[in-house]
KOLFIPA-633052 format. One line per field, with one value per residue (C-alpha): x, y, z; residue in one letter; residue number from 1. Coordinates in steps of 0.25 Angstrom, whole numbers. Layout:
// KOLFIPA-633052
x = (X	...)
y = (Y	...)
z = (Z	...)
type = (A	...)
seq = (NUM	...)
***
This chain:
// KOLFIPA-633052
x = (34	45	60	73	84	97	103	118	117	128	128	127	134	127	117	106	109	105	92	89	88	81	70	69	69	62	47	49	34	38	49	47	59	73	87	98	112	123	133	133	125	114	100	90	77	61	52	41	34	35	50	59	74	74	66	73	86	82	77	89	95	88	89	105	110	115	106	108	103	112	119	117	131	135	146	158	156	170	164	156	170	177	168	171	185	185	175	185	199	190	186	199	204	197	200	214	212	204	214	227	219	213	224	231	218	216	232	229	217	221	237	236	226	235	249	254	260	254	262	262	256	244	243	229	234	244	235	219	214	224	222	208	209	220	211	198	209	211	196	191	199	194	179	181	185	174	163	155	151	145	138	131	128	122	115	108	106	98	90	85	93	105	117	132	138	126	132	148	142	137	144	158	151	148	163	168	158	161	175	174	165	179	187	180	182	195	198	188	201	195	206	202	193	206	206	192	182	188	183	190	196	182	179	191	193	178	179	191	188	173	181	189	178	170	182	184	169	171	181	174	161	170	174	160	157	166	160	153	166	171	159	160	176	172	165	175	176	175	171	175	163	161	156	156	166	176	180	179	181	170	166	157	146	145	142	127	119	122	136	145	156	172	178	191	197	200	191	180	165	161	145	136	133	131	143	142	156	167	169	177	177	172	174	160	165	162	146	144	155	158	174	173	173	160	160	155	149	139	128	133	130	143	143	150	163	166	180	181	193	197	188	184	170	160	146	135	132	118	119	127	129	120	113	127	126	139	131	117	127	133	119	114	126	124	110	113	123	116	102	100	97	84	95	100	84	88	101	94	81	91	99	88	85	100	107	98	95	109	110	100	107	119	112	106	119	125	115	113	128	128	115	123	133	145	149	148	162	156	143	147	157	146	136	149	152	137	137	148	148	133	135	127	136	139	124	123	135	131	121	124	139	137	128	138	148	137	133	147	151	140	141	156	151	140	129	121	109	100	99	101	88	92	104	99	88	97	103	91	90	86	79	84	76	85	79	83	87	100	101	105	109	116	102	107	105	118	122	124	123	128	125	128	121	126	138	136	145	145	148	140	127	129	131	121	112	117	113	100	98	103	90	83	81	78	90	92	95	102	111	115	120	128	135	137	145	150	157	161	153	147	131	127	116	102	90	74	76	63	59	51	44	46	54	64	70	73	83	90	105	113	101	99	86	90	83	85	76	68	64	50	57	64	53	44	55	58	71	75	81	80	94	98	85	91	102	90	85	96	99	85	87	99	88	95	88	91	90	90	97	94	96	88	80	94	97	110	111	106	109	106	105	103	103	116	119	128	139	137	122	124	136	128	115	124	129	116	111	124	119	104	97	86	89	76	78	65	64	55	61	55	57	68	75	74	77	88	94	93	100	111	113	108	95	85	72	67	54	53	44	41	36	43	30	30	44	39	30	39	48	35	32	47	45	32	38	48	59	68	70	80	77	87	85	89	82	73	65	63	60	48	53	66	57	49	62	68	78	80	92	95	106	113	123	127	120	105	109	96	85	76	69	82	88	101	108	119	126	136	126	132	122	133	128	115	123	133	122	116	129	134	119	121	134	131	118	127	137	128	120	133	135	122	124	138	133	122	129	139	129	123	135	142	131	128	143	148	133	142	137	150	154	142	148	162	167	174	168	168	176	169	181	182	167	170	181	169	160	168	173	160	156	170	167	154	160	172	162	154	165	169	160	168	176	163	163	153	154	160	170	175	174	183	195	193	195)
y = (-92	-100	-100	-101	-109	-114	-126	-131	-148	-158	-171	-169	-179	-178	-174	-185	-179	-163	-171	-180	-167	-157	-167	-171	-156	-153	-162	-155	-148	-133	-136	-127	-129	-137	-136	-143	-139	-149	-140	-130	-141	-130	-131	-121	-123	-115	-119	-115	-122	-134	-134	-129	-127	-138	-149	-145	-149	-162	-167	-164	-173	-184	-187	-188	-173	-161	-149	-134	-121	-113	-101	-86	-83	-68	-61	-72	-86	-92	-104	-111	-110	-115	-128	-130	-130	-139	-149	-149	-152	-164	-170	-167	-174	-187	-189	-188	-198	-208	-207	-210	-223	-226	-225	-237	-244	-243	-248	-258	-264	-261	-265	-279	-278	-269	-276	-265	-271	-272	-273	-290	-289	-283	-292	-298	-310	-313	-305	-304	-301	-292	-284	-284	-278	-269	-263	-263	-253	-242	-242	-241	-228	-222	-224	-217	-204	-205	-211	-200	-206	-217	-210	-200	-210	-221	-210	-205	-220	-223	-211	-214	-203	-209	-199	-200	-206	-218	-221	-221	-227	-239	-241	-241	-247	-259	-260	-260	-272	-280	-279	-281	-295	-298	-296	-305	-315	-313	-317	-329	-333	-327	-320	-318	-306	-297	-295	-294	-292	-278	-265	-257	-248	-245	-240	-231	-226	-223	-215	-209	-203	-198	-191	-186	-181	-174	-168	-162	-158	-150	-142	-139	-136	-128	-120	-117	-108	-97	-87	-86	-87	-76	-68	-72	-68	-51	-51	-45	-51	-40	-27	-12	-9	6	6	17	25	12	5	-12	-24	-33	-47	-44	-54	-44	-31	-27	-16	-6	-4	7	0	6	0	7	7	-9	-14	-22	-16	-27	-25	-18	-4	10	21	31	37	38	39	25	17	4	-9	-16	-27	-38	-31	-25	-30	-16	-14	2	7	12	26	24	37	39	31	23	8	-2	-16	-28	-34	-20	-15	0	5	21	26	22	19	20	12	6	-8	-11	-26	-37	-51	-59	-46	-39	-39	-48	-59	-56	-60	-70	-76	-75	-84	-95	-97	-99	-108	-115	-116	-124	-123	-129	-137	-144	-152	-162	-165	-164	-174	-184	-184	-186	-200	-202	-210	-219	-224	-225	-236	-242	-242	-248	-259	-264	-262	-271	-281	-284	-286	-297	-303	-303	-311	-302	-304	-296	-288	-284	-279	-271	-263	-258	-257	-246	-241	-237	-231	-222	-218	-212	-201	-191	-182	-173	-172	-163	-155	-152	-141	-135	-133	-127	-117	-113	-111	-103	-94	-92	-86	-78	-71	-69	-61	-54	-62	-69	-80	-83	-98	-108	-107	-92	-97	-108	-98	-87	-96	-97	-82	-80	-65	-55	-41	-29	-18	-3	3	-2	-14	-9	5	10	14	28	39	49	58	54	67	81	88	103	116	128	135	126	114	99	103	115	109	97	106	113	102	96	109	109	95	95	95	85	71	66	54	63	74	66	61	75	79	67	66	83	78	66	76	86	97	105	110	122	122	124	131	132	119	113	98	97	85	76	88	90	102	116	123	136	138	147	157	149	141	128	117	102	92	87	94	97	106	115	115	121	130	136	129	126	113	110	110	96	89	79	76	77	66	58	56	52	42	36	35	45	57	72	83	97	106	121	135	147	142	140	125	121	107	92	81	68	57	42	29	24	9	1	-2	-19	-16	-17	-29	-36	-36	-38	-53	-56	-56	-63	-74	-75	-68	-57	-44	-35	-22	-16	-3	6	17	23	17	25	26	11	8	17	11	-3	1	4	-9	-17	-24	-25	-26	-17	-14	-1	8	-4	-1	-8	-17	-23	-29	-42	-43	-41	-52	-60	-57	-61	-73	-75	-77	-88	-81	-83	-71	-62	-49	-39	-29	-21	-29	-21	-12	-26	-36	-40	-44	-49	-58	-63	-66	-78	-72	-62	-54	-42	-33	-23	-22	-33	-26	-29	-46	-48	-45	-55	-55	-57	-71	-65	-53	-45	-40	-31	-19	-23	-30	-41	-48	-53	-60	-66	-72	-78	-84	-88	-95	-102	-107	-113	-119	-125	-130	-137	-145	-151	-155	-162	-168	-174	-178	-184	-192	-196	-203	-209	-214	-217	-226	-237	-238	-241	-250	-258	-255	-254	-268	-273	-271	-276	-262	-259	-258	-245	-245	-240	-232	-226	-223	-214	-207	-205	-199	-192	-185	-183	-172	-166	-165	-159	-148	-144	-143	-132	-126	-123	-111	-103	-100	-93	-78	-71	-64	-49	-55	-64	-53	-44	-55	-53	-40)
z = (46	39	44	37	44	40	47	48	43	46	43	28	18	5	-3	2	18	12	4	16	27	17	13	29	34	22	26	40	45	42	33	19	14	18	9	13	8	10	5	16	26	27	28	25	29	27	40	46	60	65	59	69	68	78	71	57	66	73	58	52	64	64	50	54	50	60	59	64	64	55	65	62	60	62	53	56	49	54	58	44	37	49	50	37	38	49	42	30	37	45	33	25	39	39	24	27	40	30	18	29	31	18	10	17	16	2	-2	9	0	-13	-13	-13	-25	-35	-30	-20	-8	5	20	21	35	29	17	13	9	20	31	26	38	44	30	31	46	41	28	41	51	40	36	47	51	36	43	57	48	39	50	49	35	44	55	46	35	44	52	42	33	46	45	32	26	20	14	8	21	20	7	12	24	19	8	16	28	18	14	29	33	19	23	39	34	23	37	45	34	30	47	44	33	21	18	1	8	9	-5	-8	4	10	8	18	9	3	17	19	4	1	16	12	-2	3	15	3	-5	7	11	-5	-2	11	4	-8	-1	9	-4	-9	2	3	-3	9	17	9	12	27	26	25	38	48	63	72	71	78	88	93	106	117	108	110	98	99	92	92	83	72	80	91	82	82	74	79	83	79	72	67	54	52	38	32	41	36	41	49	47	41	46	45	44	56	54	44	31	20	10	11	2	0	-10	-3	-3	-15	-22	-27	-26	-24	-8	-4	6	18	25	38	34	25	27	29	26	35	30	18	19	26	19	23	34	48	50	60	58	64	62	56	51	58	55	48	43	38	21	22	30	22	8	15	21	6	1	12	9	-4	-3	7	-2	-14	-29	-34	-43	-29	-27	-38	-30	-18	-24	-29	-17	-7	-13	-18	-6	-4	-17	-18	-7	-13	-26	-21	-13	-23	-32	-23	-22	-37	-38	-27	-33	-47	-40	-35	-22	-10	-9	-25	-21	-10	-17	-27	-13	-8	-23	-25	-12	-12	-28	-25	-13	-19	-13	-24	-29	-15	-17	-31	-29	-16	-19	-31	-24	-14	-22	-33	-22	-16	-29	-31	-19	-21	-34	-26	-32	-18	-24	-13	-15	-22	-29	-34	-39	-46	-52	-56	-67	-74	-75	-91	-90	-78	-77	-71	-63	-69	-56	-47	-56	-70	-64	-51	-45	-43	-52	-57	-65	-78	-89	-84	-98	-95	-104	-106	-98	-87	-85	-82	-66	-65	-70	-62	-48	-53	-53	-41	-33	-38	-35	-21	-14	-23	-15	-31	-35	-47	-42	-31	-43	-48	-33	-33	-46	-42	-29	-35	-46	-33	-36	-25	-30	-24	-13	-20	-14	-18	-22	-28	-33	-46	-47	-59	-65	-56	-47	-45	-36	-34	-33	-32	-36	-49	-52	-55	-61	-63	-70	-82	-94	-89	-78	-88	-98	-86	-81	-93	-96	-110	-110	-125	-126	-119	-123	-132	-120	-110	-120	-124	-107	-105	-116	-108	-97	-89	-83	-87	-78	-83	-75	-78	-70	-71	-82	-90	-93	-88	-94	-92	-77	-83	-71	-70	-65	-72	-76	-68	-75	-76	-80	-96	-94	-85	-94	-107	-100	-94	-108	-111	-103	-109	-100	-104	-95	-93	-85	-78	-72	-66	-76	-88	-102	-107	-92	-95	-109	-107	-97	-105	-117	-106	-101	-114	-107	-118	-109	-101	-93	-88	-79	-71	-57	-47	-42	-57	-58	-53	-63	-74	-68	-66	-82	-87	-78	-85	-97	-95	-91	-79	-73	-62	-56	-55	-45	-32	-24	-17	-27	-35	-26	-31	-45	-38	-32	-42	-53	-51	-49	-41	-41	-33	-38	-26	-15	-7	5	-1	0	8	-3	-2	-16	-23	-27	-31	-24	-31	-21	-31	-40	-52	-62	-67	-56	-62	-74	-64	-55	-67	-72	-56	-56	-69	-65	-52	-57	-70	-60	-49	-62	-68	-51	-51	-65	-60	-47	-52	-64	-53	-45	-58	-65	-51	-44	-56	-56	-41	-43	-54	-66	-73	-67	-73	-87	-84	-76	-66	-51	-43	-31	-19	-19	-30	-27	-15	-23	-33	-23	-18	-31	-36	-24	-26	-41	-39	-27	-37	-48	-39	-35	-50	-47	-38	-52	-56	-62	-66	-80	-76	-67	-81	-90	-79	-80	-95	-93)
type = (X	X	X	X	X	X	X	X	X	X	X	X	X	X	X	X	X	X	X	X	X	X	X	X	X	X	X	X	X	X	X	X	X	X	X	X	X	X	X	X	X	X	X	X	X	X	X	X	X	X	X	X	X	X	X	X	X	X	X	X	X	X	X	X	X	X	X	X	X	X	X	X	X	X	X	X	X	X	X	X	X	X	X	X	X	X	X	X	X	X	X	X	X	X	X	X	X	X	X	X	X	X	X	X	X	X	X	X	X	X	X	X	X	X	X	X	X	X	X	X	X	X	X	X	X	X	X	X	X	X	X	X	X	X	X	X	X	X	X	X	X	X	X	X	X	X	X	X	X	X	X	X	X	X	X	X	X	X	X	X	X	X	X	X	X	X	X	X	X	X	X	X	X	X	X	X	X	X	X	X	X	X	X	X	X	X	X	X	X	X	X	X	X	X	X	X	X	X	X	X	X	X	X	X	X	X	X	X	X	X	X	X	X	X	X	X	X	X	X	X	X	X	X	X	X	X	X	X	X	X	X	X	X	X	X	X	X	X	X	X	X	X	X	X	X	X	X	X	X	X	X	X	X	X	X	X	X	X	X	X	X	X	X	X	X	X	X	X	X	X	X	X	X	X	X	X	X	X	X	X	X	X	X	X	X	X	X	X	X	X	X	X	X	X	X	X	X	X	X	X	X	X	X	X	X	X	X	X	X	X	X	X	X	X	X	X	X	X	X	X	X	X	X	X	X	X	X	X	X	X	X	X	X	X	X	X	X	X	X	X	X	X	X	X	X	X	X	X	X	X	X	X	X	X	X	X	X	X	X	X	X	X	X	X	X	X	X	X	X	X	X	X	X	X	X	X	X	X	X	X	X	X	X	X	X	X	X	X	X	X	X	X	X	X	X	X	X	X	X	X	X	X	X	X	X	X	X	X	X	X	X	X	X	X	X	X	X	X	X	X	X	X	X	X	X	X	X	X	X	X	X	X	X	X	X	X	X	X	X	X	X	X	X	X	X	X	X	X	X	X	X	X	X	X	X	X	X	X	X	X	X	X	X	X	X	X	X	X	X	X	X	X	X	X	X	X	X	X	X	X	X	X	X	X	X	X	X	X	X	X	X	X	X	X	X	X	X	X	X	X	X	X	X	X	X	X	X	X	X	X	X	X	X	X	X	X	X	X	X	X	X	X	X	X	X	X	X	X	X	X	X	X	X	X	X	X	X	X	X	X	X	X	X	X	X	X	X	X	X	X	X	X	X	X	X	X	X	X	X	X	X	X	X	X	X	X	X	X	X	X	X	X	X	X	X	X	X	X	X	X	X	X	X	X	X	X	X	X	X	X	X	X	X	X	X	X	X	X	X	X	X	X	X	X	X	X	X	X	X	X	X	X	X	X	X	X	X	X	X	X	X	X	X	X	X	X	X	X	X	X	X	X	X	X	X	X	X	X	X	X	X	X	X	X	X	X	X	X	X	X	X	X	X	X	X	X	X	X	X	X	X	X	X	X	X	X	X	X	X	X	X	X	X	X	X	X	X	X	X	X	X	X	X	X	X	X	X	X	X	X	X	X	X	X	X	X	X	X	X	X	X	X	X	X	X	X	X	X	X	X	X	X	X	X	X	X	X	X	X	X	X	X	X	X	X	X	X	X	X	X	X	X	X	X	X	X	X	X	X	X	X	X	X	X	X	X	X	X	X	X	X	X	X	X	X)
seq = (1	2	3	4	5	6	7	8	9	10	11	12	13	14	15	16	17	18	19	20	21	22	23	24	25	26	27	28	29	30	31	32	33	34	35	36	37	38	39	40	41	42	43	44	45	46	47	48	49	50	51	52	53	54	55	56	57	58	59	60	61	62	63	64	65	66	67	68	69	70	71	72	73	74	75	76	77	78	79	80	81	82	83	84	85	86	87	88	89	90	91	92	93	94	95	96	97	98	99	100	101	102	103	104	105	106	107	108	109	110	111	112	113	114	115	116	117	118	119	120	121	122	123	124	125	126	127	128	129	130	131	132	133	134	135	136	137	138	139	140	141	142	143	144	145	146	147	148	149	150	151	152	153	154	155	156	157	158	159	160	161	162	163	164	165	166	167	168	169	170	171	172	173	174	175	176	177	178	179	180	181	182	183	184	185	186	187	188	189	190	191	192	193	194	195	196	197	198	199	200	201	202	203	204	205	206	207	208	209	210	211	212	213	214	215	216	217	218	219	220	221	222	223	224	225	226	227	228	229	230	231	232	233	234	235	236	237	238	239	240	241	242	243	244	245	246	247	248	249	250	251	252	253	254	255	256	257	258	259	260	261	262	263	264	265	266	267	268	269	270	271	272	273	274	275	276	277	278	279	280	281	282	283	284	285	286	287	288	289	290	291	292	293	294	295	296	297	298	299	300	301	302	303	304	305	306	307	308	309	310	311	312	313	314	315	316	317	318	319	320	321	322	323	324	325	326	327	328	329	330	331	332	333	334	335	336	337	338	339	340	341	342	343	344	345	346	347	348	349	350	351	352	353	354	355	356	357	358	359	360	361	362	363	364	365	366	367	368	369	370	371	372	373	374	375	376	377	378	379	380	381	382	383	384	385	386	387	388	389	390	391	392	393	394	395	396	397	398	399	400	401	402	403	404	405	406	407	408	409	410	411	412	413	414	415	416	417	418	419	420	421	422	423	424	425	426	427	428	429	430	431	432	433	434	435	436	437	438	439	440	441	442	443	444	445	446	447	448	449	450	451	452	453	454	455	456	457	458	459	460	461	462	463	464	465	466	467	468	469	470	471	472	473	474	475	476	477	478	479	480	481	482	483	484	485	486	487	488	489	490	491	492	493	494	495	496	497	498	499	500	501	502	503	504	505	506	507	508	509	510	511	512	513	514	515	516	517	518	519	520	521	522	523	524	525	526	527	528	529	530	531	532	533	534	535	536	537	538	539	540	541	542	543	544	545	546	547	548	549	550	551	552	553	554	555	556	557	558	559	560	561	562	563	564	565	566	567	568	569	570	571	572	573	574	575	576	577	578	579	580	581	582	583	584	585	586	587	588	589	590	591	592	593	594	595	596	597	598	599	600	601	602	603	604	605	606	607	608	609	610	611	612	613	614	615	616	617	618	619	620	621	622	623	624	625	626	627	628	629	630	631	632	633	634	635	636	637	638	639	640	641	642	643	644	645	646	647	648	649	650	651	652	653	654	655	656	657	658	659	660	661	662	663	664	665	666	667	668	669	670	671	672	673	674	675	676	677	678	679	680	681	682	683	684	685	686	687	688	689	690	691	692	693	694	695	696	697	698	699	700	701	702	703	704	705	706	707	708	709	710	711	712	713	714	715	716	717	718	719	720	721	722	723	724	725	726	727	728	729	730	731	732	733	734	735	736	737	738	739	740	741	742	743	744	745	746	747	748	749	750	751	752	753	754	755)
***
């Protein structure tokens, strides 16, 4: 049977490190599947025996990387975010440490060139030697911060495998011995090598500005995440524990199913449960997104991290932890973030082969230079510049990052992709098929008509109905009792009542014969109900249902009920065609019920009276025809065709996040969703293709230039300076690029700041 695992990497630099263990991993024995993020230092991995969790880890090791099981965190995630801050003031640290060092280094080296003045005692004309060894103290300060550049990058050059850090490595490594062998020299009395054999300040520049750089990076990948930590930030910390009748505080960690839990009035519900006692309003925004309060009665279900606002409550917990809907939404958002786009295997292919290539690129740069007569000191500086210009570290932020960031603002607008791949498929979206029932409409039917005939009025002939209706388990008549009670009216008890089937009921009250159904029921019962047959006919047109309502044989007047359309449904339709995509509404409902309904909302196709075990073959033949196509359902009735679209969308509350056919969960029930996961999709996808494009014309406009080709044609030289700042900007470009995202808003959220 095959396992799922997601294990903690360190040791990642760079795009080629993330290619280099997923294609490792990958050829295991057992091994399906291997993705490698180096965004969020995540592995996921498909396996099946031999692979075990602990040969998965020693292969990561012994190609030069940590590896870890990823731990089954409960409802506090302190630790991740505290990690990360550390990480980020320790490399904001060592950049500082560097810069206090590099900064003298580089006015040291460079002064006496542009005419600024140097202390005499350190003078590379009056004292060569004591220069060089005074440029060799501050350099070699700038390496101790950044050694771990040296021990991953040899590490993993001798492994076969190697990443950025080879290519700082070498290339700064070459400087430092160029210069050490200039030193020597200069003791020997050459002392013309103080002004044109030392490259220190290569060495403690290019460390300084990649530090820089990484140190940007941390940040910004620090920022791409925080949707999650927003997420994570509603869980409370503790929760009220009843035990023995005594009331105690506990950490949420130590609550089980099971437990009888208090949450007085502004607390927050620490997890998800069932009310035994008490009556309040509770705030499930951060769930359904819905801003109204919901009552909460015995029996009701409560949700960890809503807001009890006027009543206490007593409940008993039924999911905890990792199973809670808070941590299932937030479970959903960390896979994606952590999983990849089909987009991200061309980075991925590219980057596998890039590093090496690129060492060989610049060897070969440098060797045809001194073959065409330059000298050493001139061959080496395009050995470094080709080296440190070609990182490909922005190739692996450009897909990952964008993901993160894609996903992040999803879920902060209720909208939770399951991967990468049903991000990336979302935006290709060109046809999307709605089902009828608790996708276009509330699900539920109401009362919609109360037409009264006669002397009866609006009030009596709905209590009247109500009353009859009180003992029918049918949702219609369930409706009339509803809207009777929503409206406070008190139905009288009804006796001898009697259930009609396929016309409807009968019941006595208060002595009188009542009936309530269709047409067929009065005609038999003698009723004339000629009357209202045009308004029995113009509701039934409006694909409502009309009930007559008579007593002792004398009509009293028309209950028209229905499934109502959710208010979004016609707007939301009306932008999805907006943005060129063919909507299709299918229903088990008949004809009329169903074109109805669709002259509501504006859709113009529509396939009715299909049986619930056919919707997948009506995707099947959409798909059959070219089209790209999403399934809109509740996710449980349509699984099948949710599964077979390709893309699945299921549309609901944000306690259903665990639906397995779906690719796309709505966690709000409002159909404006579906447009704004198509647009979020299209946004991110359009973001991480100019990433790529700019990473990729980087490294092909950047590597033929450090090689020289300029030079060759009377331009300038690239500094390996100037090519570590380059490199370094080139990841930051990319990140800031991805994190234009965050300013993402769907199309209603635009429209209400118009408004």
């Amino acid at each position: 049977m095959s396992k799922k695992t997601t294990f903690d990497i360190t040791g990642m630099t760079c795009a080629a490190c993330s290619a280099r263990i997923e294609k490792v991993v990958g050829k295991m024995e057992g091994v399906s599947r291997a993705s490698v993020n180096l965004t969020t230092e995540k592995m996921q991995v498909e396996y099946s025996a031999p692979a075990t969790v602990e040969s998965i880890i020693q292969r990561v090791e012994k190609i030069g990387f940590g590896a870890k099981k990823e731990e089954i965190r409960q409802e506090s995630f302190p630790e991740d975010s505290l990690n990360k801050e550390a990480f980020i003031r320790s490399m904001w640290r060592r950049f500082f440490t560097s810069l206090c060092f590099a900064l003298p280094l580089f006015y040291l080296s460079m002064g006496p060139m542009v005419g600024l003045p140097v202390p005499g005692f350190l003078s590379p004309d009056a004292h060569p030697l004591r220069y060089a060894l005074a440029q060799l103290t501050l350099a070699v300060p700038c390496m101790i911060v950044g050694r771990r550049f040296y021990t991953v990058g040899y590490s993993v050059l001798f492994r076969g495998s190697p990443n950025m850090d080879s290519l700082i490595a070498v290339g700064t490594t070459a400087s430092l011995l160029y210069s050490l062998y200039s030193t020597f020299r200069i003791a020997l009395g050459e002392t013309h090598l103080a002004h044109h054999g030392l490259y220190f300040e290569s060495v403690g520049v290019i460390i300084t500005l990649i530090l820089l750089g990484k140190s940007m990076e941390a940040v910004s990948k620090g920022r791409t995440s925080e949707a999650i930590r927003k997420l994570i930030a509603l869980q409370p910390k503790t929760a009220i524990l009843l035990k023995d009748g005594q009331e105690m505080e506990v950490p949420i960690d130590e609550v089980v199913p099971g437990d009888v839990l208090v949450v007085r009035p502004g607390a927050k519900i620490p997890v998800d449960g069932e009310v035994l006692e008490g009556f309040s309003a509770v705030d499930e925004s951060m769930l359904t997104g819905e801003s109204m309060p919901v009552d909460k009665k015995a029996g009701d279900p409560v949700y960890g991290a809503s807001m009890n606002h006027n009543g206490l409550l007593r409940f008993r917990a039924t999911k905890v932890g990792r199973d809670t809907a808070l941590s299932q939404i937030v479970k959903l958002v960390e896979d994606a973030q952590g999983a990849k786009a089909p987009i991200a295997k061309i980075a991925d292919r590219v980057a596998g082969i890039f590093v090496p290539v690129v060492m060989l690129i610049a060897l070969i740069a440098a060797v045809a230079w001194l073959i065409a007569g330059e000298n050493i000191a001139f061959a080496l500086t395009i050995l470094v510049s080709v080296l440190v210009i070609a990182c490909p570290c922005a190739l692996g932020l450009a897909t990952p990052t964008a993901i993160m960031v894609g996903t992040g603002k999803g879920a902060e607008f209720g909208i939770l992709y399951k991967g990468g791949d049903a991000l990336e498929a979302a935006q290709s979206i060109d046809t999307v098929i709605l089902d009828k029932t608790g996708t276009i409409t509330c699900g539920a039917p109401t009362v919609t008509d109360v037409l009264p005939y006669g002397n009866i009025s609006r009030e009596e002939l709905l209590a009247l109905a109500a009353a009859a209706e009180q003992g029918s388990e049918h949702p219609l008549g369930r409706a009339i009792v509803a809207s009777a009670r929503d409206e406070g009216l008190n139905p009288e008890a009804a006796t001898e009542f009697e259930s009609l089937t396929g016309r409807g009921i009968k019941a006595n009250v208060a002595g009188q014969t009542v009936l309530a159904g269709n047409l067929a029921l009065m005609q038999e019962s003698g009723v004339d109900a000629q009357a209202l047959a045009d308004q029995a006919e113009e509701l039934a047109q409006e694909g409502k249902t009309p009930m007559y309502i008579s007593r002792n044989s004398e009509l009293c007047g028309i209950v028209a009920v229905a499934d109502v359309v959710k208010e979004s449904s016609a707007a939301a339709i009306a932008r999805m065609k907006q943005m060129g995509i063919n909507v299709v509404m299918m229903t088990g409902d008949n004809c009329r019920t169903a074109e109805a309904i669709a002259r509501q909302v504006g859709v113009d196709s529509v396939l009715a009276e299909v049986l619930p075990g056919d919707k997948a073959g009506q995707v099947k033949k959409l798909q059959a025809e070219g089209r790209k196509v999403a399934m809109v359902g509740d996710g449980i009735n349509d699984a099948p065709a949710l599964a077979q679209a390709d893309t699945g969308i299921a549309i609901g509350s944000g306690t259903d996040v665990a639906i397995e056919s779906a690719d796309v969960v709505l966690m709000h029930s409002d159909l404006m969703d579906v447009p704004a996961a198509v647009e979020l999709s299209r946004a991110t996808i359009r973001n991480i293709r100019q990433n790529l494009f700019w990473a990729f014309a980087y490294n092909s406009a950047g590597i033929p230039i450090a090689a020289g080709l300029l030079h060759i044609f009377g331009g300038p030289l690239l500094n390996p300076m100037i090519a570590a700042a380059c490199m370094s900007l080139s990841s930051v470009s990319v990140l800031s690029n991805a994190l234009r995202l965050k300013r993402f808003k769907p199309f209603q959220h635009k429209e209400k700041q118009k408004g």
